[in-house]
N, C-alpha and C positions, 0 to 999 in steps of 0.2 A: 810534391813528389819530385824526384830527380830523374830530366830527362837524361837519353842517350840519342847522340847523333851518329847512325854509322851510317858509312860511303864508299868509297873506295878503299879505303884504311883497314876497315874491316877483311878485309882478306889476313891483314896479319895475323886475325886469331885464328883463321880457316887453316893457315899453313903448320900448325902444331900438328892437322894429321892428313893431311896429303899436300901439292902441289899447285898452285895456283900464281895467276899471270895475268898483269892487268887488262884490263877491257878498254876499245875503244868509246865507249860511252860511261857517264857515271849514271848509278841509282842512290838515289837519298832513302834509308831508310829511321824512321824514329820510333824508339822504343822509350815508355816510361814504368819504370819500376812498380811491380804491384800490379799491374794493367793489361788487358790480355788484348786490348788493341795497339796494334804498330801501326805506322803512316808509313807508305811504299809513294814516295816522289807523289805526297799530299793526300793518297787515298788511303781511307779505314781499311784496316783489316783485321780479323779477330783469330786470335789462338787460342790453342786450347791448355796454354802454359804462359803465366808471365816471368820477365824477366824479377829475379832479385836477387839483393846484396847477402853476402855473408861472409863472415872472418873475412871481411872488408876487398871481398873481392865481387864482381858482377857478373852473373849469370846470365845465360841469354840462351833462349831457344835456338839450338843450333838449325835445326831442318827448316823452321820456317824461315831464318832469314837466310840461310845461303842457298836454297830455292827462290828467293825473290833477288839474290844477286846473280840467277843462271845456273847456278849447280846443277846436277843430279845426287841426290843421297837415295844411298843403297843401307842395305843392312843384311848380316851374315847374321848365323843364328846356332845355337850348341845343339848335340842332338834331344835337347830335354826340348827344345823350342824358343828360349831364352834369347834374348839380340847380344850377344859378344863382340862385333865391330860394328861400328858406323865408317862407311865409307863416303868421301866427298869428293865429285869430280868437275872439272873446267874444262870448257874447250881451248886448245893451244888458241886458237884462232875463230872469227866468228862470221865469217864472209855472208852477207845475207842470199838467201833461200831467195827462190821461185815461190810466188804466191799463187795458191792455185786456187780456181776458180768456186765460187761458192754456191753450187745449186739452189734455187727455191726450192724447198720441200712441198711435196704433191702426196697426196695418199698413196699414190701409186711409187713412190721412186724415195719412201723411208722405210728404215729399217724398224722402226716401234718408236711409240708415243704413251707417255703417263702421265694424268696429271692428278693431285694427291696436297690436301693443307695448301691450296689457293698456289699452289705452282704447276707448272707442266715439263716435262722433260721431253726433247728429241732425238731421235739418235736419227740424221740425217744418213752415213756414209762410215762403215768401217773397213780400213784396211790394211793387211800384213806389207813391213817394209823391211827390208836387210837393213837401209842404211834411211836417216834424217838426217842433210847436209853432211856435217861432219862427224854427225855421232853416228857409233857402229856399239850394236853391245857386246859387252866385257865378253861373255858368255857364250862359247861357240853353239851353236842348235839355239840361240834366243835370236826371238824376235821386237819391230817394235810393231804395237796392236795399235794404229791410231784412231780413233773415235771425235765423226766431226757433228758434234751437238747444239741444240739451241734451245736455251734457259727461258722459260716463260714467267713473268710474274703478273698470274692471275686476279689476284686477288690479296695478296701479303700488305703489308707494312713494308716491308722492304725483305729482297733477298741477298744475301752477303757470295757475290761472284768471284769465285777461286777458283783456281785447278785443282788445287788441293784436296777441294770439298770434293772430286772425285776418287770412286775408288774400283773396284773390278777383283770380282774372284772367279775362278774356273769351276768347271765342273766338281773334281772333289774340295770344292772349298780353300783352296791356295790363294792367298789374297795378294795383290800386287799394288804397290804405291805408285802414284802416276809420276812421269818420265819428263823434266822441262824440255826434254827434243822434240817436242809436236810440229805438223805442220805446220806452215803459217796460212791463215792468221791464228795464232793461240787463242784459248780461250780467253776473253779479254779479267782484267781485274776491277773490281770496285762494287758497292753496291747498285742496286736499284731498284725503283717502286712499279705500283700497280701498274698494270698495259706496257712494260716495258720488256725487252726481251737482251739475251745475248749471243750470240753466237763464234765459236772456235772450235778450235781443235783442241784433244787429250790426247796422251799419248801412254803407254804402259810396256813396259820391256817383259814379257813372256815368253816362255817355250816355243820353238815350232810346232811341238806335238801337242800341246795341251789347246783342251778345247773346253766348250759348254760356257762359254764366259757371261760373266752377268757385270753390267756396269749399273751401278750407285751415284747419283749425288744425294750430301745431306751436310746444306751447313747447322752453324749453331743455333738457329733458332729452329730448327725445325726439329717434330719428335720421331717422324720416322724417315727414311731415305725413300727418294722417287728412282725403284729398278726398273730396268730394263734387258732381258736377254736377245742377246748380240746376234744370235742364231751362226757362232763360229763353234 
């Protein structure tokens, strides 16, 4: 199979539809045609689309990898429900964050606990923020919801740790893609096996007024997602 190497380069195709400006750091990402795993700076990751060739040109998942080079992707929608734009955006600038301090979870001081198909999910700490560093969203009356979790594996082969694999809908069912503006520390990326655990932050750009929120993880091995409501 024919690999691809993208890196910083990669922003060239990002700029066919918005703006983008280089990073003081690089990310290696490898894509191999056919294959629904990429290497992010040497770690597995899996998609749910691989890249391939056609009328000799190369496809590539747009949202997974310019999420793993820092993006936000958004997506607008017609009023049938349809996605009509994909929006892709960069920070001018990326000055690092204030890390802020990571409670030990106590029965007493979380917000809900599931565990379900030998994993467990935490929701240690949610909270509404105007602003994460530099990002502010688009959206006047949007908030960002961040969600600070910890990934258990029980009992698995292995669990596949993303941010991605999260996801978060509201009371009537409005589903929200997660936000790369999380606190730090983010949720980390990679897999991993039995008695191991991970912990970070999610992040989700919502209304101020919307409430009832339910957050989801559910990578690809697993058949059903471990929820948990947020009680917002």
């Amino acid at each position: 199979m024919k690999n691809i190497i993208l890196g910083a380069l990669f922003c060239l195709l990002l700029l066919s539809i918005g703006t983008m400006v280089s990073a003081s750091t690089e990310r290696t990402i490898e894509l191999t045609i056919d294959s629904n795993t990429m290497l992010v700076d040497g770690s597995a990751v899996t998609m749910d689309v691989a890249p391939f060739i056609k009328d000799a040109r190369t496809f590539v998942p747009l949202r997974f990898v310019s999420e793993q080079l820092g993006a936000i992707v958004t997506y607008t929608s017609k009023p049938d429900g349809t996605t009509d734009k994909v929006i892709v955006k960069m920070p001018v600038s990326a000055p690092p964050s204030p890390t802020p301090s990571s409670p030990t979870p106590t029965p007493g001081n979380i917000v809900g606990k599931v565990t379900s198909e030998g994993a467990a999910l935490t929701v240690v700490k949610v909270t509404k923020l105007s602003k994460i560093g530099i990002w502010v969203p688009e959206n006047a009356g949007d908030v960002f919801l961040n969600v600070e979790v910890i990934l258990e594996n029980v009992s698995r082969e292995k669990i596949q740790g993303n941010s991605l694999y999260f996801s978060l809908k509201d009371k009537d069912g409005k589903a929200y893609g997660h936000s790369i503006a999380a606190l730090d520390p983010r949720f980390p990326l990679g897999d991993f096996g039995p008695g191991q655990s991970a912990q970070g932050n999610v992040a989700f750009i919502v209304p101020e007024t919307a409430s009832g929120f339910v957050l989801s993880f559910q990578d690809y091995l697993m058949d059903n997602p471990l929820t948990i409501e947020l009680g917002l």
